[in-house]
DSSP file (Angstrom, degrees, kcal/mol; ACC not computed):
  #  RESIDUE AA STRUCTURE BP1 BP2  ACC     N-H-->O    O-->H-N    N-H-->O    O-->H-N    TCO  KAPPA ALPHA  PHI   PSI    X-CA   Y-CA   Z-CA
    1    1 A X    >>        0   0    0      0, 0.0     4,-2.9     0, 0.0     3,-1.2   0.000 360.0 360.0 360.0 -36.1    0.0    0.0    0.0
    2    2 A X  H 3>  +     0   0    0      1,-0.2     4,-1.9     2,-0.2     5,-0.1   0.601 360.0  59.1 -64.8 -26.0    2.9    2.3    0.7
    3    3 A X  H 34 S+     0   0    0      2,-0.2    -1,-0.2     3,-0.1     4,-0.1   0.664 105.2  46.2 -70.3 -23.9    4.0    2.0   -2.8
    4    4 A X  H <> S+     0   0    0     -3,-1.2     4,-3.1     2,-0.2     5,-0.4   0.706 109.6  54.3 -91.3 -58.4    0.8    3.3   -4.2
    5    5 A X  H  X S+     0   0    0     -4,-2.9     4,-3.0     2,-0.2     5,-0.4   0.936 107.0  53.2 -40.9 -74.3    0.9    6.1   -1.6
    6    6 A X  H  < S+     0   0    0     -4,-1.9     5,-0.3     1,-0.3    -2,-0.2   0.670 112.4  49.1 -50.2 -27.4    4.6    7.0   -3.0
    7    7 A X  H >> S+     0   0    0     -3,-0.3     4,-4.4     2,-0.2     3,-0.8   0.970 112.6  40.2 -87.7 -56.2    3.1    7.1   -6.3
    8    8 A X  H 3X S+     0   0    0     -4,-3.1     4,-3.1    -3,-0.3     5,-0.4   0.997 115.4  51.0  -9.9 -83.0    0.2    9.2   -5.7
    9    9 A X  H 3X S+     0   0    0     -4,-3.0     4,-1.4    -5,-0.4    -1,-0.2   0.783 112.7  46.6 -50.3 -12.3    2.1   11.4   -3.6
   10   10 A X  H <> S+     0   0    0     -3,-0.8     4,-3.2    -5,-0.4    -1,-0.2   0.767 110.5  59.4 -93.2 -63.7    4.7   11.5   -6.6
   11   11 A X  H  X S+     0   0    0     -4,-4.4     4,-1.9    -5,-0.3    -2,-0.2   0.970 110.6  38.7 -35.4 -66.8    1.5   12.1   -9.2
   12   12 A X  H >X S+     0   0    0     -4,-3.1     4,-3.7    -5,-0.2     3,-1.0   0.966 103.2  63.8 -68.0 -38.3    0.5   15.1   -7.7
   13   13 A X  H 3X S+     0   0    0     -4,-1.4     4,-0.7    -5,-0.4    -1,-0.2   0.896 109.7  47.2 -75.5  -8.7    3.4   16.7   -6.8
   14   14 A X  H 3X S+     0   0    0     -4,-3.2     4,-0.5    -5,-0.2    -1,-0.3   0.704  99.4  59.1 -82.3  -5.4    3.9   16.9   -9.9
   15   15 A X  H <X S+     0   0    0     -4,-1.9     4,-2.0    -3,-1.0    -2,-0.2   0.740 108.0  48.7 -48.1 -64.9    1.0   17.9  -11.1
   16   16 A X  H >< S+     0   0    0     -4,-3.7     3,-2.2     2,-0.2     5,-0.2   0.718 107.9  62.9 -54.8 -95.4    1.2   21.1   -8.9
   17   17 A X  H 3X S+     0   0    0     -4,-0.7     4,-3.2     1,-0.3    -2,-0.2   0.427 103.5  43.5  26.7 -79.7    4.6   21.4  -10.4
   18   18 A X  H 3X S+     0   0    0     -4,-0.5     4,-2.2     2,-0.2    -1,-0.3   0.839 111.6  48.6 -77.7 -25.1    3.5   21.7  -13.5
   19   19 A X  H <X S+     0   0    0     -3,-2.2     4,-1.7    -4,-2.0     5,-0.4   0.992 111.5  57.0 -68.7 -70.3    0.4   24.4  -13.0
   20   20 A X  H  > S+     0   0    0      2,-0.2     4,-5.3     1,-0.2    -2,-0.2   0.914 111.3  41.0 -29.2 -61.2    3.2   26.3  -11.0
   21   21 A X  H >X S+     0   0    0     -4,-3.2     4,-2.0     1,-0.3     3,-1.6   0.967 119.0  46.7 -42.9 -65.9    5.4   26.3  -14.4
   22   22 A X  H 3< S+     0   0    0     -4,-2.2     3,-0.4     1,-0.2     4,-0.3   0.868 111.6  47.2 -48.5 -40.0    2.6   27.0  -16.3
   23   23 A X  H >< S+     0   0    0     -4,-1.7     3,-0.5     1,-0.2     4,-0.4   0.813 106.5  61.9 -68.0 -14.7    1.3   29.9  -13.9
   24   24 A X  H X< S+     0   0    0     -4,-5.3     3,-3.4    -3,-1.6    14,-0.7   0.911  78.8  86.6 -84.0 -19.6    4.9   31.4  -13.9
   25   25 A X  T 3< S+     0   0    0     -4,-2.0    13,-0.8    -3,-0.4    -1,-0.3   0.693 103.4  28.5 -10.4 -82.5    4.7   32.0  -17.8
   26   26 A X  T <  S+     0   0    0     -3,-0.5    -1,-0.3    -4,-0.3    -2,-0.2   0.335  95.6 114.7 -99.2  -4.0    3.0   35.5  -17.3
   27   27 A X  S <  S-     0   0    0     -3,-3.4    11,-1.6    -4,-0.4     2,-0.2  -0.462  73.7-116.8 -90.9 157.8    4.6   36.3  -13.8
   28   28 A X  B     -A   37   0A   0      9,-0.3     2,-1.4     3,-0.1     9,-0.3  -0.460  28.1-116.2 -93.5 156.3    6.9   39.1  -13.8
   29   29 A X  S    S-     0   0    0      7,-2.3    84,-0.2     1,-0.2    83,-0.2  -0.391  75.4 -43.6-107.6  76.8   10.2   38.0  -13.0
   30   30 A X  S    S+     0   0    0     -2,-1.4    -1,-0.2     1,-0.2     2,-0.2   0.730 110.9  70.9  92.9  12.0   10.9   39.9   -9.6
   31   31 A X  S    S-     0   0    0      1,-0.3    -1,-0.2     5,-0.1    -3,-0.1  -0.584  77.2 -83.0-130.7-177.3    9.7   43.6  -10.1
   32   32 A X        -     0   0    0     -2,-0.2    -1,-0.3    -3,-0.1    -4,-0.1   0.268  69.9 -57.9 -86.2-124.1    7.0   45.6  -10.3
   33   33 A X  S    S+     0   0    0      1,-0.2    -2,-0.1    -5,-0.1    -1,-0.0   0.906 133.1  57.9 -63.1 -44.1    5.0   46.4  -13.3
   34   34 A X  S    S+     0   0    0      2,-0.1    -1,-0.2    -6,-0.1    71,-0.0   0.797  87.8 103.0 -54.1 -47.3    7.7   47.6  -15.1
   35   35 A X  S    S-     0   0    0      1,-0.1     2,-0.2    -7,-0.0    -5,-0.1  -0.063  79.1 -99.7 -69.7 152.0    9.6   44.2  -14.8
   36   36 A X        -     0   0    0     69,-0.3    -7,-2.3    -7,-0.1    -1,-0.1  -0.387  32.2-126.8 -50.2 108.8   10.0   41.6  -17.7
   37   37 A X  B  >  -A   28   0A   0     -9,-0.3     4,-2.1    -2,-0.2    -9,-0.3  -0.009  28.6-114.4 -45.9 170.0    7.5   38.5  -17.5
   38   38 A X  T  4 S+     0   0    0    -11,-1.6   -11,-0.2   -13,-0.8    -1,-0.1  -0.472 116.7  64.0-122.3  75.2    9.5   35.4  -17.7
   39   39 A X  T  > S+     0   0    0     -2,-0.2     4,-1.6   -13,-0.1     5,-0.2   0.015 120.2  28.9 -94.6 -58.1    8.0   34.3  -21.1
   40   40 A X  H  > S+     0   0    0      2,-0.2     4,-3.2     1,-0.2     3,-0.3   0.971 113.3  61.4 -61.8 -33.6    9.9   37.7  -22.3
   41   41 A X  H  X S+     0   0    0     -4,-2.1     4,-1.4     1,-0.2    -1,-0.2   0.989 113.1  42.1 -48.5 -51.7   12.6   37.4  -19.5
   42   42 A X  H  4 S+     0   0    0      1,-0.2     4,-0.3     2,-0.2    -1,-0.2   0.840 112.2  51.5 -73.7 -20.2   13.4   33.8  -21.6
   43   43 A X  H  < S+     0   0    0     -4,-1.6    -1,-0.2    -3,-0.3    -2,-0.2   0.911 114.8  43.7 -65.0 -35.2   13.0   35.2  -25.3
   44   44 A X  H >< S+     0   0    0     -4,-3.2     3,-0.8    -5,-0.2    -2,-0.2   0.312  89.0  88.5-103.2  10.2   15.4   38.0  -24.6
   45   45 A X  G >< S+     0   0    0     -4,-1.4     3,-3.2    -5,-0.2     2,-1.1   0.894  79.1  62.8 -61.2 -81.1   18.2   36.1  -22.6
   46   46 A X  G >> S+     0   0    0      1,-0.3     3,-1.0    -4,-0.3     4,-0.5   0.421  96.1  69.9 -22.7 -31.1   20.1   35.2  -25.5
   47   47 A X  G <4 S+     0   0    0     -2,-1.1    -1,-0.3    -3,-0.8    51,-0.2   0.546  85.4  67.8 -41.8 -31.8   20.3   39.3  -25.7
   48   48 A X  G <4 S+     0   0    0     -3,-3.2    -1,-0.2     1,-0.2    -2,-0.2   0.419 101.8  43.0 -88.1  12.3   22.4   39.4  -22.9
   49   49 A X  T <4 S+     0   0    0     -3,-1.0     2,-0.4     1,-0.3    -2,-0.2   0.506 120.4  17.4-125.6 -18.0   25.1   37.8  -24.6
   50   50 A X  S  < S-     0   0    0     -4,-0.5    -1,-0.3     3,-0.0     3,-0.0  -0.924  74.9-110.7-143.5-178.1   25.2   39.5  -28.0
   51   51 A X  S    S+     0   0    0     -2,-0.4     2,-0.4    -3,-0.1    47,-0.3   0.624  87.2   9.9 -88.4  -3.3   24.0   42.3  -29.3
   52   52 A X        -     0   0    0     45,-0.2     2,-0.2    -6,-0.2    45,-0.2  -0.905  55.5-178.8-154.1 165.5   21.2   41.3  -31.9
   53   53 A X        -     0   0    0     -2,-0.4    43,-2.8    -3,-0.0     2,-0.7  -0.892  29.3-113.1-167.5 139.3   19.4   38.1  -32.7
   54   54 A X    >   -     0   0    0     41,-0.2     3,-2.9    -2,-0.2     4,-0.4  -0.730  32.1-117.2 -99.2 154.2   16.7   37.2  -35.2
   55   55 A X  T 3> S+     0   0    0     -2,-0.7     4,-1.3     1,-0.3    -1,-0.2   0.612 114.6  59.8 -55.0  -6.1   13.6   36.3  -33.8
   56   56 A X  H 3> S+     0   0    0      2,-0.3     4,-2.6     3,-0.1     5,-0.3   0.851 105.7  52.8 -69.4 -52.5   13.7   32.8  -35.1
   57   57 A X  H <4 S+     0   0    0     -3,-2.9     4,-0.4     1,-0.2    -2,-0.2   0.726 112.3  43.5 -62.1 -18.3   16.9   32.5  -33.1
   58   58 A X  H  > S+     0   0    0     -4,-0.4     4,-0.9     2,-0.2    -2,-0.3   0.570 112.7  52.3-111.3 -20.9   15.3   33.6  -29.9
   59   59 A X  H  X>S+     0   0    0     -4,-1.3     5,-1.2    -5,-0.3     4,-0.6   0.967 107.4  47.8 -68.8 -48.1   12.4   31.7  -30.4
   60   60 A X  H ><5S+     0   0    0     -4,-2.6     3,-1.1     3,-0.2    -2,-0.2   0.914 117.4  43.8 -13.1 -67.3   14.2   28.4  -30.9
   61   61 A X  H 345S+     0   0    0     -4,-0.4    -2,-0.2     1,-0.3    -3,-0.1   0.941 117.4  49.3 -77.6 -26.4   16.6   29.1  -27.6
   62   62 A X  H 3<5S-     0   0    0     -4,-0.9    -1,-0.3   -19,-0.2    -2,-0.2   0.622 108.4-133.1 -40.6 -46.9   13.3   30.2  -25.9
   63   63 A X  T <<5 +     0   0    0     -3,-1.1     2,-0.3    -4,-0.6    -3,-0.2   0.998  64.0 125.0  67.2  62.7   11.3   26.9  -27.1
   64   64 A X      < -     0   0    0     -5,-1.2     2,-0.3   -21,-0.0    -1,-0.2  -0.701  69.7 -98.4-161.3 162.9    8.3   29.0  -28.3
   65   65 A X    >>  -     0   0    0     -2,-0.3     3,-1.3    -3,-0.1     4,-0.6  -0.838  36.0-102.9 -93.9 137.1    7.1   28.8  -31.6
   66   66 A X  H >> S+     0   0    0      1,-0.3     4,-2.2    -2,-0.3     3,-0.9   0.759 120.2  44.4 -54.3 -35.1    8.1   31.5  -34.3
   67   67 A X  H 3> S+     0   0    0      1,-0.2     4,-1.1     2,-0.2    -1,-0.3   0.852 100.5  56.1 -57.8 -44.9    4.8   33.0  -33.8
   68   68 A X  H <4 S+     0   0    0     -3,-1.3    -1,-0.2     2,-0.3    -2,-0.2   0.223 112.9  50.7 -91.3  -8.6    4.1   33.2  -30.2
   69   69 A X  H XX S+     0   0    0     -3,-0.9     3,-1.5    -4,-0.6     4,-0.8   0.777 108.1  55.9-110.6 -47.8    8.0   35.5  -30.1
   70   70 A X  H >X S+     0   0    0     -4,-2.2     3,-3.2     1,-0.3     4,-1.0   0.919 109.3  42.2 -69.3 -60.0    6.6   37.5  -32.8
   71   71 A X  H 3< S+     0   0    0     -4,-1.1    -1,-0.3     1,-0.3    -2,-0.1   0.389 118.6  43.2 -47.1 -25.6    3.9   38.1  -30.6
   72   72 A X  H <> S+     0   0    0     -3,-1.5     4,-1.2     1,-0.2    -1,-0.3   0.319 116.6  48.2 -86.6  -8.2    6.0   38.7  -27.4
   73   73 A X  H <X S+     0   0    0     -3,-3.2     4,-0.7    -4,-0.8    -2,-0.3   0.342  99.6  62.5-125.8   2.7    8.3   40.6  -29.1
   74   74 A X  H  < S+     0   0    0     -4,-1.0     4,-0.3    -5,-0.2    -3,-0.1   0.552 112.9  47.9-100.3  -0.3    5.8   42.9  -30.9
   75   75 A X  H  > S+     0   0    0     -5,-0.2     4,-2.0     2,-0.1    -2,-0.2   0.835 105.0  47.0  -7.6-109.7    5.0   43.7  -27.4
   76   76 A X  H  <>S+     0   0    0     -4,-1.2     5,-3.2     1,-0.2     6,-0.4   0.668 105.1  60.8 -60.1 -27.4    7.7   44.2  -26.2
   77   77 A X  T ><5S+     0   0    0     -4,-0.7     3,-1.3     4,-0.2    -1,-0.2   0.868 112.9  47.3 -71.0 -45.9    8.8   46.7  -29.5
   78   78 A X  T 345S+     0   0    0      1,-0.3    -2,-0.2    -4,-0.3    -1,-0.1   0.913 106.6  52.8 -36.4 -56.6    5.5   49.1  -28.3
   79   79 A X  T 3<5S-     0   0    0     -4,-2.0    -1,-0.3     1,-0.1    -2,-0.2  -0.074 121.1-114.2 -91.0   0.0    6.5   49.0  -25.0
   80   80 A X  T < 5S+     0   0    0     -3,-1.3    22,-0.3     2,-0.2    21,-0.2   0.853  85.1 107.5  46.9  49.6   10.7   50.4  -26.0
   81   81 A X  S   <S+     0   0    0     -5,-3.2    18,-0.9     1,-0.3    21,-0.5   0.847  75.5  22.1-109.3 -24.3   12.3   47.5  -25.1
   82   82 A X  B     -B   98   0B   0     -6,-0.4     2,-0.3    16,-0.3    -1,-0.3  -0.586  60.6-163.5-163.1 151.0   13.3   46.0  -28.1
   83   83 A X        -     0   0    0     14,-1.9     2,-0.4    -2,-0.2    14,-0.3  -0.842   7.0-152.4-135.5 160.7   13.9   47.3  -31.6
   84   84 A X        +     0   0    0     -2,-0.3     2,-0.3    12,-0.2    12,-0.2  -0.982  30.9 127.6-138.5 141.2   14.1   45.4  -35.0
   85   85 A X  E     -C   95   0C   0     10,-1.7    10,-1.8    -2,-0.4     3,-0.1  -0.840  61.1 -27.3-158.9-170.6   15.9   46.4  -38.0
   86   86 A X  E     -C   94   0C   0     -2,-0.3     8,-0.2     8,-0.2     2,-0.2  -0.409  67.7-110.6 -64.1 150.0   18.3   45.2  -40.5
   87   87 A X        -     0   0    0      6,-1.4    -1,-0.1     3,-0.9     8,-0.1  -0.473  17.9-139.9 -79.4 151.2   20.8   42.7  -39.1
   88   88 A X  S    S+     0   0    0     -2,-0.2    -1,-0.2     1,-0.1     5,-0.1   0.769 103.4  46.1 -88.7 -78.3   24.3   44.2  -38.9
   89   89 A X  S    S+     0   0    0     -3,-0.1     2,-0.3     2,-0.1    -1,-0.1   0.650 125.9  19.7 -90.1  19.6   25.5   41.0  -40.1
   90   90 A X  S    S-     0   0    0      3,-0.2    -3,-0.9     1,-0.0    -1,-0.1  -0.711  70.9-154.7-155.8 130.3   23.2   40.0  -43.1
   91   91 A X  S    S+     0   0    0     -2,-0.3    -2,-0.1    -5,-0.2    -4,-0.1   0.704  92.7  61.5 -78.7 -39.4   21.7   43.5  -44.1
   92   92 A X  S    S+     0   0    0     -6,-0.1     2,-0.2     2,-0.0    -1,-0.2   0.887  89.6  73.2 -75.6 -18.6   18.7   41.1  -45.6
   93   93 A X  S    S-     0   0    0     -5,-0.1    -6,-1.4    -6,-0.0     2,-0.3  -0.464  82.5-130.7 -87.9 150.2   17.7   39.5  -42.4
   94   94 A X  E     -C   86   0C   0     -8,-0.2     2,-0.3    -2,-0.2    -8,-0.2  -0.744  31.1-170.8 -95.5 152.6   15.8   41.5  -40.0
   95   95 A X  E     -C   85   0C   0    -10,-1.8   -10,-1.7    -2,-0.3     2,-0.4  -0.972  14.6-127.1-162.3 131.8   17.3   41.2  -36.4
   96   96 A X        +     0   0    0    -43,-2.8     2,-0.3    -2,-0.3   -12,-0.2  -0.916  24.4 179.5 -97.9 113.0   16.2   42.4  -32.6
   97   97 A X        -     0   0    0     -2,-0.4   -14,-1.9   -14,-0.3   -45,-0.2  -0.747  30.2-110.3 -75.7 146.4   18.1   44.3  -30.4
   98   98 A X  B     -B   82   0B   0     -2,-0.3     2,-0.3   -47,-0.3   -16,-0.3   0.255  24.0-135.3 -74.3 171.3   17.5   45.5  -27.2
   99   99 A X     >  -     0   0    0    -18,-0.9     4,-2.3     1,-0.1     5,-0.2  -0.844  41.5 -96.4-125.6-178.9   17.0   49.4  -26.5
  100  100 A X  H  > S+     0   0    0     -2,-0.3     4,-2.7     1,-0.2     5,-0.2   0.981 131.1  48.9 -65.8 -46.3   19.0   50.9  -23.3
  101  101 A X  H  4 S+     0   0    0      2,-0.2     4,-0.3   -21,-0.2    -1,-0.2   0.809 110.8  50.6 -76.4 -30.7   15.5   50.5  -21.0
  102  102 A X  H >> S+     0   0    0    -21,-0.5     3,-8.8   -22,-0.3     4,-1.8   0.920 114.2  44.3 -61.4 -86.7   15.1   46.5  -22.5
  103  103 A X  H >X S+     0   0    0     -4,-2.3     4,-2.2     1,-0.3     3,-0.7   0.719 117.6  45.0 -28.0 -68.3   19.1   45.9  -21.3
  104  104 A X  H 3X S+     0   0    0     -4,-2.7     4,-0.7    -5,-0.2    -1,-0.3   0.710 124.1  35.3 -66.6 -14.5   18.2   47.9  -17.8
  105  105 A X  H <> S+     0   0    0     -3,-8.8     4,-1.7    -4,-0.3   -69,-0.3   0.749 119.4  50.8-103.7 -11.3   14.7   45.6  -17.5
  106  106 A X  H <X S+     0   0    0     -4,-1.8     4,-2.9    -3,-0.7    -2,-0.2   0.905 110.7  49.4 -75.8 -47.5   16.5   42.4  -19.1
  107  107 A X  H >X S+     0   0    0     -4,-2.2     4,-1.1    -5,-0.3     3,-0.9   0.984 111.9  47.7 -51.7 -76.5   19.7   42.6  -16.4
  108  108 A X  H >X S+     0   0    0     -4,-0.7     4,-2.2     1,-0.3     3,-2.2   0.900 111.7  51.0 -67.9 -66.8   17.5   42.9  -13.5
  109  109 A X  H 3X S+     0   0    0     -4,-1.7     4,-7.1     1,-0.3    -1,-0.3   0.720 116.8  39.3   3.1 -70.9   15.3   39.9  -14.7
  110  110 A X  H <X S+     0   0    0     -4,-2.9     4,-1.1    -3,-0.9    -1,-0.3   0.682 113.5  52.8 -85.4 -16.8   18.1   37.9  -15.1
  111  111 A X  H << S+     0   0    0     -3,-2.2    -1,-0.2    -4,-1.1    -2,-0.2   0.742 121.1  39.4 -83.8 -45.0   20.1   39.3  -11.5
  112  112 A X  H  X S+     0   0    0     -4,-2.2     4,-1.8    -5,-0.3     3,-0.3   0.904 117.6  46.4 -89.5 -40.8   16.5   38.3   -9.6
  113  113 A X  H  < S+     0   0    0     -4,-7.1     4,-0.5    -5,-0.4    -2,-0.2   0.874 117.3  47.2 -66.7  -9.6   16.0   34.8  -11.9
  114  114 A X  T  X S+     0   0    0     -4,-1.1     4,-1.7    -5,-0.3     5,-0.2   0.690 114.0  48.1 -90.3 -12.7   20.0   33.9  -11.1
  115  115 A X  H  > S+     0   0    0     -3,-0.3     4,-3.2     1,-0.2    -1,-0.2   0.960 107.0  51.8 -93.2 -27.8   19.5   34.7   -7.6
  116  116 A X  H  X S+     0   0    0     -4,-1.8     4,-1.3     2,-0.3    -1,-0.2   0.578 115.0  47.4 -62.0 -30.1   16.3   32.6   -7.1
  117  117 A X  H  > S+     0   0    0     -4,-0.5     4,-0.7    -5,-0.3    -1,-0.2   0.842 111.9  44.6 -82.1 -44.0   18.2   29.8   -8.6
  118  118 A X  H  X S+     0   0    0     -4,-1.7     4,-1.6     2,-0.2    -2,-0.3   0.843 109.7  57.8 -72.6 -41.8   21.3   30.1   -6.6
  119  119 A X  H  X S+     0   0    0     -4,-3.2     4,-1.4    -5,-0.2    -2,-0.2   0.982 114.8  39.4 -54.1 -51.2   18.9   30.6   -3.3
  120  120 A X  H  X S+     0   0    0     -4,-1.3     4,-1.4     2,-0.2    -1,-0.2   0.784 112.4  50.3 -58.7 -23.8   17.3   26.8   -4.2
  121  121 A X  H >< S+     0   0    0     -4,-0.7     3,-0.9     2,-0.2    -1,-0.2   0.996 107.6  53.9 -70.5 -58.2   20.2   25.4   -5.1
  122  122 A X  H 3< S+     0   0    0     -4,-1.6    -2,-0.2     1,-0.3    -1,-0.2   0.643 108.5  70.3   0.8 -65.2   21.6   27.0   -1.4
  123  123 A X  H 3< S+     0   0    0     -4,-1.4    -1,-0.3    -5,-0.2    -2,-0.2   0.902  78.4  71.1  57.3-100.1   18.6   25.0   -0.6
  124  124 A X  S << S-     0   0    0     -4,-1.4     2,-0.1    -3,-0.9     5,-0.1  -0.105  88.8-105.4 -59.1 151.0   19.3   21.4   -1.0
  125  125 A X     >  -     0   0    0      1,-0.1     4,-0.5     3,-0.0     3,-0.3  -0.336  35.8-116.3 -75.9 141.5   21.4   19.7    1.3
  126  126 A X  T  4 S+     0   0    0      1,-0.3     4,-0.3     2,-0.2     3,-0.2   0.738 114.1  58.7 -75.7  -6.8   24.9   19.1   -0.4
  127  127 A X  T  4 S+     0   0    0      1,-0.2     3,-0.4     2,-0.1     4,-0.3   0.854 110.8  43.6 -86.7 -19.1   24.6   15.1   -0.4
  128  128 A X  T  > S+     0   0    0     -3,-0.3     4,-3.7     1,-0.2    -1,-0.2   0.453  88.2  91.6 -97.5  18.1   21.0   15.4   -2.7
  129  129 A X  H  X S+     0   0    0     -4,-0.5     4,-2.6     1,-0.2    -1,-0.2   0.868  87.1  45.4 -95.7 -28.7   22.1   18.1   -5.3
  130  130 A X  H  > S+     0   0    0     -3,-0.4     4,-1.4    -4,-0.3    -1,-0.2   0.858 115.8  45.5 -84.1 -15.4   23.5   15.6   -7.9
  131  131 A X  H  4 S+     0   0    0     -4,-0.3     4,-0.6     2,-0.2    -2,-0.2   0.901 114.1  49.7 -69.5 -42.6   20.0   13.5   -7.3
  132  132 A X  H >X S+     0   0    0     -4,-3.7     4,-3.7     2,-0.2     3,-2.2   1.000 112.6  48.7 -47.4 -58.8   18.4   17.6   -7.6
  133  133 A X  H >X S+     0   0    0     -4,-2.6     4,-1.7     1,-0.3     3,-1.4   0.859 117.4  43.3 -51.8 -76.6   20.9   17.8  -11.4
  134  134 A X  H 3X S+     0   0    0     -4,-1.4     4,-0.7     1,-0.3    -1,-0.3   0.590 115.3  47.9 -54.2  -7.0   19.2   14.0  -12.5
  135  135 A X  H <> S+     0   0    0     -3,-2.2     4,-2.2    -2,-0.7    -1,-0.3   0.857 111.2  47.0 -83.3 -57.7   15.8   15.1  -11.5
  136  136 A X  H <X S+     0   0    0     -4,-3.7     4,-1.3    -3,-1.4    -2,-0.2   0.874 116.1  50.5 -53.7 -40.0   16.0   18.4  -13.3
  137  137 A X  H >X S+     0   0    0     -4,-1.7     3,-1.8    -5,-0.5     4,-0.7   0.979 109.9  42.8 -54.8 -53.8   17.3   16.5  -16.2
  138  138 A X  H 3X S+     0   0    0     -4,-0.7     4,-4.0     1,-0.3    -2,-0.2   0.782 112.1  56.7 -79.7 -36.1   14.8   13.8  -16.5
  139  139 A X  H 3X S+     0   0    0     -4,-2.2     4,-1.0     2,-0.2    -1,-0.3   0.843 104.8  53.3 -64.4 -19.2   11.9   16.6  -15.9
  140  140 A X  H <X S+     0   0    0     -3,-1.8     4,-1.0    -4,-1.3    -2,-0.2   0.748 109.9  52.0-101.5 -18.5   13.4   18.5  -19.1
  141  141 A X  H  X S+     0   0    0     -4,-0.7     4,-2.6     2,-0.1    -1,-0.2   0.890 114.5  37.3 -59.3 -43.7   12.9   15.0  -20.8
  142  142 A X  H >< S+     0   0    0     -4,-4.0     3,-1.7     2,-0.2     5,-0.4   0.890 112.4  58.4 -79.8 -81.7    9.2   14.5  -19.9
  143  143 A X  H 3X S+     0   0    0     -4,-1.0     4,-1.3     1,-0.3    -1,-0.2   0.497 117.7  37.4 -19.4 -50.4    8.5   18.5  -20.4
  144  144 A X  H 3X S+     0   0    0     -4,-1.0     4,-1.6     2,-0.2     5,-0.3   0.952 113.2  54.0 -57.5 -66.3    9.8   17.7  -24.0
  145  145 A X  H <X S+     0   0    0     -4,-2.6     4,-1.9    -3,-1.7     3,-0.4   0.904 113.9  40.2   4.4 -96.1    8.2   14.5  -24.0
  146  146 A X  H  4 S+     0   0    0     -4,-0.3    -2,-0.2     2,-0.2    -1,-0.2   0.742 110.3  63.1 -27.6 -38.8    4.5   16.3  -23.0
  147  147 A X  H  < S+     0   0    0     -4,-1.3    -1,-0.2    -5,-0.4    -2,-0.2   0.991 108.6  42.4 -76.1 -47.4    5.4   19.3  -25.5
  148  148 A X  H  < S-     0   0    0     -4,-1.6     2,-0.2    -3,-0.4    -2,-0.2   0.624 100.4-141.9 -57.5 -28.7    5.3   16.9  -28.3
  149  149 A X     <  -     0   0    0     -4,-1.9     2,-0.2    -5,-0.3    -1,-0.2  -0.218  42.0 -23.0 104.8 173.5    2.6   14.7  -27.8
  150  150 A X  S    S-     0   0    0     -2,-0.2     3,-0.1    -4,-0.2    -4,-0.0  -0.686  78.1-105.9 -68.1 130.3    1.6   11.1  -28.2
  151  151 A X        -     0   0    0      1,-0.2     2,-0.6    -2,-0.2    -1,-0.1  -0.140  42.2 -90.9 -85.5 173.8    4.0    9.7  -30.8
  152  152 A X    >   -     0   0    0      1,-0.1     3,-0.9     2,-0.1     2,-0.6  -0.371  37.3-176.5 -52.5  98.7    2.4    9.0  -34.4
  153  153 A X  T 3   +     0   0    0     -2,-0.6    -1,-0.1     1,-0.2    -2,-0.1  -0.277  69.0  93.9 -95.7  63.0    1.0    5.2  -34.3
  154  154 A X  T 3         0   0    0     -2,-0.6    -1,-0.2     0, 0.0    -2,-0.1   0.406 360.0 360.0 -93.0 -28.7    0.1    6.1  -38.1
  155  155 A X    <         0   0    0     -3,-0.9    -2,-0.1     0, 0.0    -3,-0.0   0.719 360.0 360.0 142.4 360.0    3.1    4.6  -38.6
């Protein structure tokens, strides 16, 4: 009977889990209004490392569909964080860069999600943190797993 319990108890918390993930999509990532949601906070990391990207590229590292970054990132272009224009390095591709107020909202985003990360990690008792790394892994398998869907039995 205890086995059944363990599984339950395993079912659900991972069920909250995943409504938590889901809820944190829209939640601003550590600020007030002003601050970056962490669906943008995760299109526009890749920003903190170069200066331009095209939205294809940030949607890819993001895991988002090309649309669903147009949509965040047409947004976010209203709103003066973000600009798009000619790529500096193919003049035919169109390419988004940050403006000075995106970089000042993009930094603190990333200054409150690195600290939140380092606080859990802080967290775990030093003998379970490589059982925390293989858990995290195996969750980024199922998440993938889930995102895709039942596989084809057409064949």
């Amino acid at each position: 009977m205890a086995a059944t319990s363990d599984v339950e108890s395993f079912l659900d918390a991972f069920q909250v889990f995943a409504r938590a993930i889901r809820r944190s999509r829209g939640a601003r990532s550590g600020g007030g209004a002003d601050a970056l949601t962490l669906s943008q906070y995760g299109l526009l990391e890749p920003l903190l490392d170069q200066p331009e990207a095209r939205s294809s590229e940030l949607a890819d590292a993001a895991g988002i569909t090309p649309s669903t970054a147009t949509r965040i990132l047409d947004a976010l272009e209203r709103n003066g964080l973000v600009h798009r224009g000619r790529s500096h390095r193919d003049r035919r591709a169109v390419a988004v860069s940050l403006t000075l107020e995106g970089r000042r909202r993009l930094e603190a985003a990333h200054a409150w999600v690195q600290s939140r990360e380092l606080a859990l990690y802080e967290d775990i008792d030093p003998r379970h943190r490589a059982v925390a790394v293989d858990l995290l892994r195996r969750l980024t398998v199922l998440a993938d797993e889930l995102a895709d869907g039942p596989p084809d039995e057409r064949g």
